[in-house]
N, C-alpha and C positions, 0 to 999 in steps of 0.2 A: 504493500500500500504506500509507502512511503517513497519508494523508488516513482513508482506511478503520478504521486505526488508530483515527486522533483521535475521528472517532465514534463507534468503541467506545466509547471512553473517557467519552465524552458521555451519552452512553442509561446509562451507570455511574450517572454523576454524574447523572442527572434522576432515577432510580430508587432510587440508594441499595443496588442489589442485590447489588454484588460489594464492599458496605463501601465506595464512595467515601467514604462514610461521612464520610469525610475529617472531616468535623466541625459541629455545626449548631443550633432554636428558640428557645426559651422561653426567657425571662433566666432567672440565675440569681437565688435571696435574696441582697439587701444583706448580710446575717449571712454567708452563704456566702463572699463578696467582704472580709469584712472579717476573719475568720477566716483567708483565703489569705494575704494581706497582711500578716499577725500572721507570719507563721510563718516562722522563722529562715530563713536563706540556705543552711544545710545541709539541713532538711527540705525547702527548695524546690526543692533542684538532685538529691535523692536519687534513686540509679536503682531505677524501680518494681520491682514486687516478679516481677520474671520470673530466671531462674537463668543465670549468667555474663553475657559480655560478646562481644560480635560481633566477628570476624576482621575487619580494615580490608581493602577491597580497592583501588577506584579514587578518586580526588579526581575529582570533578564541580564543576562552577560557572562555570570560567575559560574564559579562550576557548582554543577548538580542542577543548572536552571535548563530549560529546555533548548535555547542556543546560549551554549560556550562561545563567549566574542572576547577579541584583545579589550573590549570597552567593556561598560556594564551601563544600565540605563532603565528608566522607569517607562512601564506600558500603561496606556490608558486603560480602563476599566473596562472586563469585556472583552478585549482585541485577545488576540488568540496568537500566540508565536510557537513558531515550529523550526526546527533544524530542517535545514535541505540539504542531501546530499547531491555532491555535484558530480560524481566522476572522477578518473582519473584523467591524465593529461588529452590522452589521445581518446577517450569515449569522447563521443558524437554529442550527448546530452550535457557532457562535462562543457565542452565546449561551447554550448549554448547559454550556459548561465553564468559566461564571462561577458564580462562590459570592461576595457580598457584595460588595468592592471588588476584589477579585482574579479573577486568569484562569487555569485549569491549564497550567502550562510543562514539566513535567518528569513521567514517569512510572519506577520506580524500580521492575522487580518480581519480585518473590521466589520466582517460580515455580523459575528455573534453581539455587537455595540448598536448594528442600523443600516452599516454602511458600504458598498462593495469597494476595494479597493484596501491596500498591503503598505505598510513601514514594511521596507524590503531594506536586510541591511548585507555589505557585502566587503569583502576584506581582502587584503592582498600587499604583493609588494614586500617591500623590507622598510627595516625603521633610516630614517632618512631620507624617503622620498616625500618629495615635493605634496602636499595636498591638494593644492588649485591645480597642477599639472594634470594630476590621476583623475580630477575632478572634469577637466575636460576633454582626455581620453575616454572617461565613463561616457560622459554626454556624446560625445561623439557617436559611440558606439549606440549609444539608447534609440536617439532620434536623427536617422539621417535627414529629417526636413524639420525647420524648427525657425521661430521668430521671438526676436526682444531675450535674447539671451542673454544674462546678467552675471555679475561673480561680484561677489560680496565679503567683505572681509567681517567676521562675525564671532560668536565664543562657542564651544559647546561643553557646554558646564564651566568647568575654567581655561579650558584649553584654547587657543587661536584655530579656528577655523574657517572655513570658505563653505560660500553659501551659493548656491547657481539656483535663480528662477529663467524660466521661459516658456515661449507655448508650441507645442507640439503640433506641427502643421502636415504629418505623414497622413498619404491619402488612403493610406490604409485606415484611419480614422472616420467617425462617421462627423464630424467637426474639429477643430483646433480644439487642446487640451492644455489649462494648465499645469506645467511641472515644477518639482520645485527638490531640492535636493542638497546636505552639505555632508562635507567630507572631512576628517580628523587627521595627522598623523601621532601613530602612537610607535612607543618603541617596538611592536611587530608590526607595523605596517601600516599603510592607510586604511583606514574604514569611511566607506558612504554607506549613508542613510539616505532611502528615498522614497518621497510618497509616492505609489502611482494610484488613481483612481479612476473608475470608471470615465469620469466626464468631469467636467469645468468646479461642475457645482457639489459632486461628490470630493472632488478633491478641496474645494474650501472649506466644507463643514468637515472636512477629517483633519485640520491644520492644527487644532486643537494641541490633538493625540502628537502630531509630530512636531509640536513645540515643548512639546512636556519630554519626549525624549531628547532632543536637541541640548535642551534647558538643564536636565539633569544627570548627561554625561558625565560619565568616571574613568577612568585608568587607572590599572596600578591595585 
């Protein structure tokens, strides 16, 4: 069942069609980049423009929780996280649930809360690589067609991180979707966290859930 699972999760992430969305093409402008960068430590960390704050339910991260991650981090109430396994190098489905330098580990989903669509979080790399870097390999890889691509320089918990919103304009969609997505490095590696959701407006009413994880990341 589990394996079954993971290639759902797969055929998600090659298609894009249940929002894996997770995050993805085109650079963004130099001007766009240096505009983020500009911009105070309170407009960077501000919670986007969706209405309250998410019930905390279970801590995920550490061992014995359902996904073991280099991070540790709080789930909204309800959301349901699951390990994925990926494969090894050369399986076909392994290969499917890479985005950039990273591999999907964790799926988080909001169905049992109200809502369709996954905190998908995913890991990779070595300690010392770049996060905005991985962050825009990841994007690339999510969404080969995409508009208003943003990178953000942002916290997650106490750590410096990088934040990429934009909207996902692949016509395998049934309309442009917003995505939104940030990335950590920790001494194993980078980690992205990324909402996808079904549509525009299931992806804002779940911001909640993935600001309360954003918000209350750990390492260490």
């Amino acid at each position: 069942m589990r394996q079954g699972r993971a290639r759902g999760a797969a055929l998600k992430a090659a298609t894009a069609v249940l929002a894996l969305g997770a995050v993805t093409g085109c650079s963004s402008e130099p001007a766009a980049d240096a505009e983020a960068g500009a911009r105070s430590t309170a407009d960077a960390t501000a919670t986007p423009a969706a209405a309250g704050s998410a019930e905390k339910g279970a801590t995920i991260g550490g061992p014995g929780s359902p996904c073991p991650l280099p991070v540790t981090f709080d789930v909204a109430a309800d959301w349901k996280p699951e390990a994925v396994e990926s494969g090894g190098a050369d399986d076909e489905f392994g290969a499917l649930l890479r985005q950039g330098p990273v591999t999907l580990v964790c799926e988080i989903d909001a169905k049992p809360a109200g809502n369709i669509g996954f905190l998908r979080v995913w890991a990779g790399g070595k300690a010392g690589d770049d996060a905005r870097e991985a962050l825009r390999a990841f994007v690339a890889d999510a969404a080969k067609s995409r508009e208003k691509e943003t990178y953000t320089a942002t916290k997650a918990g106490e750590r410096d991180a990088v934040e990429v919103t934009y909207v996902n304009t692949d016509d395998l969609l049934d309309e442009p979707k917003k995505e939104r997505a940030f990335a950590v490095a920790t001494p194993e590696g980078v980690v992205v966290v990324d909402l996808g959701g079904l549509d525009t407006q299931e992806h804002e009413e779940m911001l909640p859930a993935y600001e309360l994880a954003r918000k209350s990341l750990r390492t260490g």
